[in-house]
N, C-alpha and C positions, 0 to 999 in steps of 0.2 A: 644182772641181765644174762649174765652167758650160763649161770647156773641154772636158770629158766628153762632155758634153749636147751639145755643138755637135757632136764628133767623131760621135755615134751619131745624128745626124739627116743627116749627110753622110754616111751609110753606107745611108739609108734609101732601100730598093728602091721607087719611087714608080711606074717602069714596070708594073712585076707587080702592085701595089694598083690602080692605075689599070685595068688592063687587066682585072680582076676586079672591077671598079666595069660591068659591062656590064648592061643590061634581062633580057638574055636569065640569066645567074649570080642577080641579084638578086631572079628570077621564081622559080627555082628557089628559093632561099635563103627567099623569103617560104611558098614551099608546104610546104616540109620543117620551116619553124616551125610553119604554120596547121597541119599534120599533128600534132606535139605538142602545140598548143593542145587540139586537137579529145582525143587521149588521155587528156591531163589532164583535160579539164571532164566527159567517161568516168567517169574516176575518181572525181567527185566526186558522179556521180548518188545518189539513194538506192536501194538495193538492189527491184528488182519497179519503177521508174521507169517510165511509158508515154510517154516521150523517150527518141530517140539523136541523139547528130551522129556526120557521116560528113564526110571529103574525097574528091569524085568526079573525077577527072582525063580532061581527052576534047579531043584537039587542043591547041591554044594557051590553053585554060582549066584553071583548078582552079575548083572547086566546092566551100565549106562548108553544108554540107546540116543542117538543123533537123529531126528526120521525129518525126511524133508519130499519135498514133489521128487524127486531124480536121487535124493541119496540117502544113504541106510546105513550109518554108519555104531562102531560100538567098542566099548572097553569093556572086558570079563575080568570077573575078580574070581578066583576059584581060592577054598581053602585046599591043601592038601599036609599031608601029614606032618611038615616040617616048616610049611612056609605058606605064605598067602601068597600066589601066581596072578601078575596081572599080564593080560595078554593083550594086542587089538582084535579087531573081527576076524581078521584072517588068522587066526590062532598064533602067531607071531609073539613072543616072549615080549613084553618091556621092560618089565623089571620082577625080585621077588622081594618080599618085605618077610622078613625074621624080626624075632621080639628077644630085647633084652631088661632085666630089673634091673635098674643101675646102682648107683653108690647113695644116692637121694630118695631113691624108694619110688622110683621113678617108674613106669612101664613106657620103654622107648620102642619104635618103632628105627626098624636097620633097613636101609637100602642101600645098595655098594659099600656096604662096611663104612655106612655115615648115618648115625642116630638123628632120626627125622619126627618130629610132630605130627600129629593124625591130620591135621591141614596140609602140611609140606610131603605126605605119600598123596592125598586126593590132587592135589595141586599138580606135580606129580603126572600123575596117571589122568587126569580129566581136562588139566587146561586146553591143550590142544584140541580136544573134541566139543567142549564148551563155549571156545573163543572163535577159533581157524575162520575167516569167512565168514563170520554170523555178527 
């Protein structure tokens, strides 16, 4: 059994995981989940709700957008050269997300120097503007 295991980790394509471990894939990959995020938490409104969310895309940013009668609220995700910047609407920093390949062949997302799951940076960066109130 362990010689199995040995043989299919020495067959493991680490070039091509590695090379799709990039900012620019992982920017992409974090907006096409905040895109179903935003579908589902839709889904869950009640029926005549005077809330939506929206994901607004413009340049090097996606936007998770809060829009109600009286408030206009938003989380920006920018790529930039070294890291993905998530900010709130007032441009205000929250957090940055950097990528590491790990020992597993893993593509980890880092926040505060804590390797986090592409659920646990949306979660992260959206609960409070998904949940707060609504």
């Amino acid at each position: 059994m362990n010689d199995k295991v040995d043989r299919d980790k020495s067959t493991f394509d680490w070039i091509t995981e590695r090379s799709s471990c990039s900012l620019p894939n992982v920017f992409k990959k974090l907006r096409l989940q905040a895109e179903e995020d935003v579908k589902v938490r839709n889904a869950l409104r009640p029926n005549n709700s005077p809330y939506k969310f929206s994901v607004a895309v413009a340049g090097g940013d996606f936007t998770v957008l809060l829009e109600a009668k009286d408030v206009h609220r938003s989380v920006i995700f920018s790529l930039a050269e070294h890291a993905i910047l998530v900010r709130d609407d007032k441009g205000n920093p929250m957090f940055e997300v950097t990528l590491t390949f790990n020992e597993e062949g893993e593509c980890r997302l880092n926040v505060n120097n804590e390797e986090r799951d592409f659920w646990q940076v949306r979660r992260m960066a959206l609960e409070e503007l998904l949940f707060q109130g609504y």
